[in-house]
C-alpha positions in Angstrom: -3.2 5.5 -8.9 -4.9 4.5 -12.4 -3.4 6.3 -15.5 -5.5 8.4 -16.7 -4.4 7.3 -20.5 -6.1 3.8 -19.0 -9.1 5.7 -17.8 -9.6 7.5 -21.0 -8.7 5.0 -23.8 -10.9 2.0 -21.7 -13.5 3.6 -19.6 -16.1 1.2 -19.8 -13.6 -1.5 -18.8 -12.6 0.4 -15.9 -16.3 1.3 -15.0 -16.5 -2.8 -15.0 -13.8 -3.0 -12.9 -14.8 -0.6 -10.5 -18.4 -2.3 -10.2 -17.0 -5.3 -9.8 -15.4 -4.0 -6.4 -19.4 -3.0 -5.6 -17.9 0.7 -5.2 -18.0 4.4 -6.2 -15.5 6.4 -7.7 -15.5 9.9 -9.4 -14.7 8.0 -13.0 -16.8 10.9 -14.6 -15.0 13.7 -12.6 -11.8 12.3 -14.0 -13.0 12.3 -17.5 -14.4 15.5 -17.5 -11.4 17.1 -15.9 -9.7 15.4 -18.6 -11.3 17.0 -21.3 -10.9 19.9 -20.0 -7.1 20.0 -19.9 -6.7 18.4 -23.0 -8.6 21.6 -24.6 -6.9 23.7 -22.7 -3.4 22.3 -23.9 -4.6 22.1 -27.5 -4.9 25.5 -27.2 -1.7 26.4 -25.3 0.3 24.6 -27.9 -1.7 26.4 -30.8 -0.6 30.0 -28.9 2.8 28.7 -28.2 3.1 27.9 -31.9 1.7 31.1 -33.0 4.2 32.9 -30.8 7.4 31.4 -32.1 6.4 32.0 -35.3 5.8 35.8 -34.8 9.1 35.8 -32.8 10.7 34.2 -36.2 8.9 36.9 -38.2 9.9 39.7 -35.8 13.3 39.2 -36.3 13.4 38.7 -40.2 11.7 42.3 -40.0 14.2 43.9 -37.7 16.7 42.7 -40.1 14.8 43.5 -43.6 14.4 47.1 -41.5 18.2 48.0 -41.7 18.7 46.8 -45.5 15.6 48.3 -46.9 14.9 52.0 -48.6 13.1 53.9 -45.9 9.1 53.0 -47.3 9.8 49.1 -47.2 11.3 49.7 -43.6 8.5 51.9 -42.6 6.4 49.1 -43.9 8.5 46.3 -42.0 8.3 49.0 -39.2 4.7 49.1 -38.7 4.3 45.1 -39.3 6.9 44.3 -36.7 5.4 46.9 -34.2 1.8 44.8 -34.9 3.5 41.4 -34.6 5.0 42.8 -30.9 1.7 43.5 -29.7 0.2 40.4 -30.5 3.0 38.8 -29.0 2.4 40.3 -25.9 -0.9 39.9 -26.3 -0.5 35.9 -26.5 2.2 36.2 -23.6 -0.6 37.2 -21.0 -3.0 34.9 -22.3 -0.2 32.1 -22.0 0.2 33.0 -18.6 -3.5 32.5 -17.8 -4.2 29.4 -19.3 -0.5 28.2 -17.9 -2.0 28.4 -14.4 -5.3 26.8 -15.4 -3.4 24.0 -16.6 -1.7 23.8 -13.1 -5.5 24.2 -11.4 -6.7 21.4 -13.4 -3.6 19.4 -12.9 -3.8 19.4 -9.5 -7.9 18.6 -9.3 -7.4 15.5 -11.4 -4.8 13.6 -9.3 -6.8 14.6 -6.5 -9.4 13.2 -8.1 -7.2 10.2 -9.4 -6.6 9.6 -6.0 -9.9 8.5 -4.8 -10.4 5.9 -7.4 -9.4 2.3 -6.2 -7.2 -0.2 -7.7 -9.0 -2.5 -10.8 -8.9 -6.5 -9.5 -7.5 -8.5 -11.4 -9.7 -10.7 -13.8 -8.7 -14.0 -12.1 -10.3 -12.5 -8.9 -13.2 -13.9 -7.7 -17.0 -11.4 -8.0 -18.5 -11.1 -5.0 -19.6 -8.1 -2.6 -18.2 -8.9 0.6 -16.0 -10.9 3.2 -18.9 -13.6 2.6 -17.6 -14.4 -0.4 -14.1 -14.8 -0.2 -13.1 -18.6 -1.5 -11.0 -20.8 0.7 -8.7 -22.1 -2.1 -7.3 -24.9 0.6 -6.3 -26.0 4.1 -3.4 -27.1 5.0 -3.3 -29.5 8.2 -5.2 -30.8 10.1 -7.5 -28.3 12.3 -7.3 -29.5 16.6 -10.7 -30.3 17.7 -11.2 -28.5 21.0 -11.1 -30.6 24.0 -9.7 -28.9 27.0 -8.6 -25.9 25.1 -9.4 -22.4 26.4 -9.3 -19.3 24.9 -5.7 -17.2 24.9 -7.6 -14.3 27.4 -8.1 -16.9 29.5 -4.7 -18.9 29.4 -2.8 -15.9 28.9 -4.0 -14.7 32.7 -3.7 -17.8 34.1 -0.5 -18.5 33.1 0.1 -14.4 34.2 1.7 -13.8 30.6 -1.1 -11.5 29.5 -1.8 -8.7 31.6 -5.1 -7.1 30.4 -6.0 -4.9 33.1 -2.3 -3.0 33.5 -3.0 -2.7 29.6 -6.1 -1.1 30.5 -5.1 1.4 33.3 -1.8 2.4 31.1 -3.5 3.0 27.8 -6.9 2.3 28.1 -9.1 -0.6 26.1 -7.8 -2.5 23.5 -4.8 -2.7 24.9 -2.5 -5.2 26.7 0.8 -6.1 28.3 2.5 -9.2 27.8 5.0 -10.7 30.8 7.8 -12.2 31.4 7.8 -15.8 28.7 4.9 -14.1 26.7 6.8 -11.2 25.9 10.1 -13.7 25.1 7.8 -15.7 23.0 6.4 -12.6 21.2 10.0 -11.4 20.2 10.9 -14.8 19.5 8.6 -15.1 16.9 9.7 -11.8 15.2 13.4 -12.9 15.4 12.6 -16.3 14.1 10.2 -14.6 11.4 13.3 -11.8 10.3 15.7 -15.0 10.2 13.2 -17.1 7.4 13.3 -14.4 5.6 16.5 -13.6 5.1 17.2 -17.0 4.3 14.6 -16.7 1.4 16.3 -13.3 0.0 14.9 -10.4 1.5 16.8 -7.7 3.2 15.5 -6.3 6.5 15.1 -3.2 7.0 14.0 -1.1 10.8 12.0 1.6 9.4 10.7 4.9 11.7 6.8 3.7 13.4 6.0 7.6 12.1 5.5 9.1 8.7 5.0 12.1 6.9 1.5 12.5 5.8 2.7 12.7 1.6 3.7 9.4 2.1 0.6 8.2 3.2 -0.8 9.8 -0.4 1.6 7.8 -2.3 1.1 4.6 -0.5 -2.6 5.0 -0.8 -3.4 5.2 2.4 -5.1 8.4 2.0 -7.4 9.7 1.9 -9.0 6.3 2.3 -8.1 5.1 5.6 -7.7 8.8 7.8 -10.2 7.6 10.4 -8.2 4.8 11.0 -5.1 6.1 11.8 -3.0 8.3 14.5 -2.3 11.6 13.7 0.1 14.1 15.3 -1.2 17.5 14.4 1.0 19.7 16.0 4.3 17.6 14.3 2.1 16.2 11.4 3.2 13.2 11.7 1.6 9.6 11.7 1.7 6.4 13.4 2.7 3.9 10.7 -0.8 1.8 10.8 1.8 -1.1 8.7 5.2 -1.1 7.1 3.7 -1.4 4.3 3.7 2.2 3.4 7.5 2.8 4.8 8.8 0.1 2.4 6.6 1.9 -0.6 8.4 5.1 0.0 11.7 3.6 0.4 11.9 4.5 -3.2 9.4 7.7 -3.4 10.1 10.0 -6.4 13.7 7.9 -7.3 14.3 6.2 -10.7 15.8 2.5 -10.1 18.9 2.0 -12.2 19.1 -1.1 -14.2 19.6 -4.5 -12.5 18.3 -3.1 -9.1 14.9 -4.7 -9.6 13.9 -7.7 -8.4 13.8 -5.9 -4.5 12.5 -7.8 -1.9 12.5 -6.1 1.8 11.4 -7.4 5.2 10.3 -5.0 8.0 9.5 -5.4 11.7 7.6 -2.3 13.4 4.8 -1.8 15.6 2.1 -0.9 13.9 -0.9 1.1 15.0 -4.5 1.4 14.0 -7.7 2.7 15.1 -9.8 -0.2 16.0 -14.0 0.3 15.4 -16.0 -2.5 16.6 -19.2 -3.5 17.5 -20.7 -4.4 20.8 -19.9 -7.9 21.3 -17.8 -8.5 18.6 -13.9 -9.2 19.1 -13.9 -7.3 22.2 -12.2 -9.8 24.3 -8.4 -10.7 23.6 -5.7 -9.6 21.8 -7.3 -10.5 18.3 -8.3 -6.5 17.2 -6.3 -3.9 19.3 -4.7 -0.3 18.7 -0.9 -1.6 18.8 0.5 -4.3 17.6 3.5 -6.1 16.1 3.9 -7.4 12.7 6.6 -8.5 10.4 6.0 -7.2 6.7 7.4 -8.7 3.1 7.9 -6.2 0.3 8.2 -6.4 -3.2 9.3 -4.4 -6.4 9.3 -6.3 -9.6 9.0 -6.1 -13.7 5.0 -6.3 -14.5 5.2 -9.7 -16.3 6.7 -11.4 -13.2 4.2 -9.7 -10.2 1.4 -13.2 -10.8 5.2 -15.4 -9.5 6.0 -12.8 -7.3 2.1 -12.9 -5.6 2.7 -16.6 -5.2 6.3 -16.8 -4.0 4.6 -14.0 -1.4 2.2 -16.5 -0.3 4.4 -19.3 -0.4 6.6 -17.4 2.2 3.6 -16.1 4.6 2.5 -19.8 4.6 5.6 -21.8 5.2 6.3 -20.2 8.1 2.5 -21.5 9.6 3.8 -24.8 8.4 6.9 -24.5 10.6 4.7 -23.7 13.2 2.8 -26.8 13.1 -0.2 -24.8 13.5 -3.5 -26.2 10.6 -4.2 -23.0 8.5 -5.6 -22.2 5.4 -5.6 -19.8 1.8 -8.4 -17.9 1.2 -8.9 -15.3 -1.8 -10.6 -12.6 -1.3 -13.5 -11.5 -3.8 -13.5 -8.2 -5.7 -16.1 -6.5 -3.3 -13.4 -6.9 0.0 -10.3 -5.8 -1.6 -8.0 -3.2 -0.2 -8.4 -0.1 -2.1 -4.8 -0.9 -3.7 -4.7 -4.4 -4.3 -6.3 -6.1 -7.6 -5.9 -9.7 -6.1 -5.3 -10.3 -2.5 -4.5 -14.1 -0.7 -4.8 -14.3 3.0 -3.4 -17.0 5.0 -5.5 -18.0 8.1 -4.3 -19.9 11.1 -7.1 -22.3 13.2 -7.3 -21.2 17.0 -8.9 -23.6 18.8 -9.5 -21.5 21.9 -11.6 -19.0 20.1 -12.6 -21.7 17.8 -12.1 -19.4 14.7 -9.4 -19.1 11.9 -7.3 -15.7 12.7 -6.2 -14.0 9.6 -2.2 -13.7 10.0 -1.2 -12.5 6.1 -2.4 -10.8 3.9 -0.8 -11.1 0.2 -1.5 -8.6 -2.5 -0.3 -7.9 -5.6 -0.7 -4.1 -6.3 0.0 -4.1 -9.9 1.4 -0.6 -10.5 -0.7 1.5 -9.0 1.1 2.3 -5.7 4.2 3.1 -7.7 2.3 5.5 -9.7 1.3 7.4 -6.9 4.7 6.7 -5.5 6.6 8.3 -8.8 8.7 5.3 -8.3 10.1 4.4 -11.9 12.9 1.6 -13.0 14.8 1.7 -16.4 15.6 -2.7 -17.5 18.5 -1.4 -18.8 21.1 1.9 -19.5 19.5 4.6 -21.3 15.6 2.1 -21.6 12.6 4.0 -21.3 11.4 4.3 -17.8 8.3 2.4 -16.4 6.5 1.9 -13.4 7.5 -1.1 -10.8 4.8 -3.9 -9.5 4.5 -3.8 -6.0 3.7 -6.4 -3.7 2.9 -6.3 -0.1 2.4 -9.8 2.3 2.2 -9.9 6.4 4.7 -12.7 7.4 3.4 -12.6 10.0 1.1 -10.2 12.1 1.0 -10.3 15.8 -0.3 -10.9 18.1 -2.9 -13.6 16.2 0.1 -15.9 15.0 1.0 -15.3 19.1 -3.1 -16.5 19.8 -2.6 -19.5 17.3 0.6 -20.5 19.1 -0.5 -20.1 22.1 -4.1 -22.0 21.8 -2.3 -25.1 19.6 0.2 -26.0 21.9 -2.0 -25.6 25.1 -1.4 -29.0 27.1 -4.0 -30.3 29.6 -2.5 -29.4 32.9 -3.0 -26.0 31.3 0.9 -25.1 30.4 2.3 -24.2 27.0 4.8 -26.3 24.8 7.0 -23.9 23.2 7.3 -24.8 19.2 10.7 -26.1 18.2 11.1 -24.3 15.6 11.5 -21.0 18.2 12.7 -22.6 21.4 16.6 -21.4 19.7 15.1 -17.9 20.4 13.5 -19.1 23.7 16.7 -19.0 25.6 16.2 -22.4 27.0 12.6 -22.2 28.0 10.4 -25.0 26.8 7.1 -24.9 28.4 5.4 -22.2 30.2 3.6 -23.0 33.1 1.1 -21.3 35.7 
């Protein structure tokens, strides 16, 4: 969420910002709401002032009405009587414009809550995924030859079971057998182990959420059509554990020295998928459930640019372990996620479906999640309180990096060479074969 201090002390800047992202927000709505409860306080404090000075006044009469001759305390009488009246008078009005302010409170963080993130000025213009900037590949891309797409190998080598998927759930979604399903939880196990070698402490969240979490992880109102939703429990299905590791720290004030955090999070992760006709409808590439291992990060403002590369750096070393070409891409201010002001995604090369996947996605959030969030820090003892960077990166999602590994180390007679980076977590196996 934006500060509304930012939104009224810069709002041409943020009107740029916003048009930069080629969107619409309620910019005037907040400002006018704005207004108006700045008015309105003005005038509370002007009552509120008035009051405690009649209250002073009051009693200095009651006093002056026990030591005067009876015609001063008559006088002192009829003034107090007066200033009692008036006091009740500002009481009530008080009250009224007390619960106004609570009206208009609540309208402009609703309100607040619609407008997206600014990007970032290094961010690159543009007004859609066609202008996203590859800032580099890594590796060298395998040239297809004899390589077949995962839907295909995955059935043949009977690893991939699309139609039990099918008659258990329904489409878009799959079942994986026997070494597929080893190799998937390999790679999570593997995934969980790098990280905690680079400093992050795991955490197994709950796969469902309370729906005023989603609020303060800015996934609503947003992103409702894209997720599960449990009426009669109100819950949700976590669509990433992204918004478990925001509200980790919901409504809590970090004590000094807790900040740097850095979490890592398997779950299952589940997402309404809406596609067109003949576009990624065959695979595993854009289904309903599916696994992914997330990075979290809470840090001072001035470090969050390191922190957005060391995220990066992390998501992409472990496609470099994989022996698998891939590549960084920025995204452009028109395709960022409503909470992110400057996003890198890292893209592995599949030469079946002769495509790059998208595995990670890295964004630095700036503060705006923990604002939403309420999550504060203090640097030291008894320091003023301010809001946390966040920092969110996929290292990695399933089952793409699962399609990558699969489609790279395809051999000829149509088996698959395990990586050696995971055959530790393979329990022996090395190949898998028809």
């Amino acid at each position: 969420m934006l500060s509304i201090q930012l939104i009224r002390e810069n709002p041409d800047a943020v009107r740029r910002a916003l048009e930069r992202r080629h969107t619409e927000a309620p910019l005037d709505r907040a400002l006018g709401l704005d207004a108006l409860w700045r008015s309105v306080v003005a005038e509370v404090e002007g009552l509120r002032a008035e009051r405690n000075a009649i209250s002073k006044e009051v009693g200095q009469l009651t006093r002056e009405m026990k030591t005067e001759e009876t015609k001063e305390a008559k006088h002192a009488e009829h003034r107090r009587s007066d200033l009692v009246a008036r006091s009740s008078f500002l009481g009530e009005r008080l009250d009224t414009l007390e619960s106004q302010l609570r009206g208009l409170e609540e309208q402009l963080r609703a309100v607040l809550l619609e407008i997206p993130n600014v990007p970032a000025e290094e961010a690159p213009d543009g007004a859609g995924e066609e202008d996203n900037v590859v800032v580099r590949t890594e590796g060298t891309p395998i040239e297809p030859t004899f390589h077949r797409p995962h839907w295909d190998l995955g059935e043949d080598l009977g690893i991939i079971d699309f139609e039990r998927g099918v008659k258990l759930s329904g489409s878009r979604f799959f079942v994986l057998k026997g070494a597929g399903a080893r190799l998937e939880r390999a790679l999570i196990s593997w995934m969980l182990d790098q990280h905690a070698a680079n400093g992050y402490t795991e955490i197994y969240p709950p796969a469902m959420i309370k729906e005023e979490n989603l609020w303060a992880g800015g996934w609503l109102p947003k992103f409702a059509e894209n997720m599960y939703h449990d009426a009669e429990e109100d819950y949700w299905l976590i669509p990433t554990a992204e918004v478990m590791l925001t509200n980790m720290h919901r409504d809590e004030v970090l004590e000094p020295g807790t900040v740097p955090l850095n979490y890592a999070a398997y779950t299952p992760c589940f997402r309404r998928e809406k596609m067109s006709a003949g576009r990624d409808v065959r695979g595993i590439k854009r289904v309903h459930q599916f696994d992914k291992v997330e990075m979290y990060k809470y840090v001072e403002a001035e470090q969050s640019g390191k922190a957005l590369a060391d995220l990066v750096s992390d998501a992409e070393q472990l496609a470099r372990l994989l022996g698998i070409a891939y590549r960084i891409v920025e995204l452009c201010t028109g395709d960022l996620g409503f909470n992110a002001a400057r996003t890198f995604d890292i893209e592995m090369w599949a030469p079946g479906c002769r495509e790059w996947l998208e595995v990670a996605s890295c964004s630095n959030c700036t503060d705006f999640q923990a604002r939403r969030a309420n999550i504060r820090f203090r640097r030291e003892k008894g320091g003023r309180l301010e809001h946390p960077h966040t920092l969110n990166g996929s290292g990695l999602a399933l089952p793409r990096t699962l399609i990558a590994v699969l489609e790279n180390y395809q051999q000829p007679d149509g088996s698959v060479s395990i990586p050696e980076v995971l055959r530790p977590y393979m329990g022996g196996i090395m190949h898998i074969g028809p």
